[in-house]
C-alpha positions as CSV (number, residue, x, y, z in Angstrom):
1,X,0.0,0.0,0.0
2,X,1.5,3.3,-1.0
3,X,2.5,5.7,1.6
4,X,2.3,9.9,1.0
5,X,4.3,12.5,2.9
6,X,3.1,16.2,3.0
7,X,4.8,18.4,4.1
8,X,3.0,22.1,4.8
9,X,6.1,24.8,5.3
10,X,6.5,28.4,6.1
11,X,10.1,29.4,5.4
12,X,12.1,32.1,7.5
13,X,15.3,31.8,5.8
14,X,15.3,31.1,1.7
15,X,19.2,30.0,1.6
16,X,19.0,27.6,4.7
17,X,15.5,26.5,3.0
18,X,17.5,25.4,-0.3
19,X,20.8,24.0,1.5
20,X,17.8,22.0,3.2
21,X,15.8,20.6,-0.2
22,X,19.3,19.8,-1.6
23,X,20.3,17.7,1.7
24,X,16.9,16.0,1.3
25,X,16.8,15.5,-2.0
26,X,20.2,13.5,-1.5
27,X,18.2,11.7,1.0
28,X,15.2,10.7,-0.7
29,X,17.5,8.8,-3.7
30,X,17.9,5.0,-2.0
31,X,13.9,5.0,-1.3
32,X,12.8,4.9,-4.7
33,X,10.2,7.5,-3.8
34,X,8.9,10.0,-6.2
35,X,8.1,13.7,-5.9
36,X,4.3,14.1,-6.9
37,X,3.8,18.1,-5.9
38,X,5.6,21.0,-4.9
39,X,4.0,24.2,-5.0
40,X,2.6,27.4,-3.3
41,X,-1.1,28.3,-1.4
42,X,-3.1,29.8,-3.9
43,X,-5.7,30.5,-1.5
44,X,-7.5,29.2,1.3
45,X,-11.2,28.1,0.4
46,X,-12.3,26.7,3.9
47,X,-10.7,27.0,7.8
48,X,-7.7,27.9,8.6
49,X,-4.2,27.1,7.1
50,X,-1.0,29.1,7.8
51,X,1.6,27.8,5.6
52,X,2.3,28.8,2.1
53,X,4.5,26.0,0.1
54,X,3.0,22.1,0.0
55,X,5.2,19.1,-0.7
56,X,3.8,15.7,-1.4
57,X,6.3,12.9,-2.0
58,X,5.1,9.0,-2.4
59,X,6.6,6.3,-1.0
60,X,6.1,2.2,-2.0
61,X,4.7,1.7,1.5
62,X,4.6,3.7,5.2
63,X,7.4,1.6,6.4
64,X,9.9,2.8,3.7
65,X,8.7,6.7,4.6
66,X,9.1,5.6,8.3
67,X,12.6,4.0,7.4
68,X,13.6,7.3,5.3
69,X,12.7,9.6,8.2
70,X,14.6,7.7,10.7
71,X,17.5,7.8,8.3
72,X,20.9,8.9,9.5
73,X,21.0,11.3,6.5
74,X,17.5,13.1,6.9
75,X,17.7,12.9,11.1
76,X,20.9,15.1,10.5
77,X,19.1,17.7,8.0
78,X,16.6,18.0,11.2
79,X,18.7,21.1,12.7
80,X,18.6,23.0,9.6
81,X,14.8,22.7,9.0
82,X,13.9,24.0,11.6
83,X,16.4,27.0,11.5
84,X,15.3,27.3,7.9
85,X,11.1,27.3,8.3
86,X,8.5,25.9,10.1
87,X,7.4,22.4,9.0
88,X,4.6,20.3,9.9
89,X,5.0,16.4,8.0
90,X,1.9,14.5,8.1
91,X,2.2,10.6,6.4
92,X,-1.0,9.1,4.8
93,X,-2.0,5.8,3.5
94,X,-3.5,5.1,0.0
């Protein structure tokens, strides 16, 4: 069963923000995964939502996403996100 990662991020510091998507996209290369949407809000239609960029990134199944985020190489990238923005991840399964 396919497993999704979104990420919803505000970003305070643009250069930290793109050292950060290079480390992860370095990261994300042994899993196989594939990057299905990156973009920006256009608007809000209902509630509330206070980020501005979306990532979604699938995964063959939630124990590979589970095994990518406990990776050695994303756990260190960790410090820099959070310097860089503020970054909820949620993981769904399809």
């Amino acid at each position: 069963m396919s497993a999704y990662l979104v990420g919803h991020i505000t970003v305070r510091d643009d250069q930290l923000w793109q050292a950060y998507v290079a480390g992860v996209q370095k990261s994300l290369a042994p899993f196989a995964c594939k990057l299905l949407f990156r973009g920006r809000r256009a608007s809000v239609l209902a509630g509330r939502h206070p980020h501005d960029l979306v990532v979604v990134i699938e995964f063959q199944d939630q124990a590979t996403l589970e095994t990518w985020y406990a990776s050695e190489t994303y756990q260190s990238l960790i410090p820099l996100r959070d310097q860089a923005a503020e970054v909820v991840l949620i993981s769904y399964q399809a």
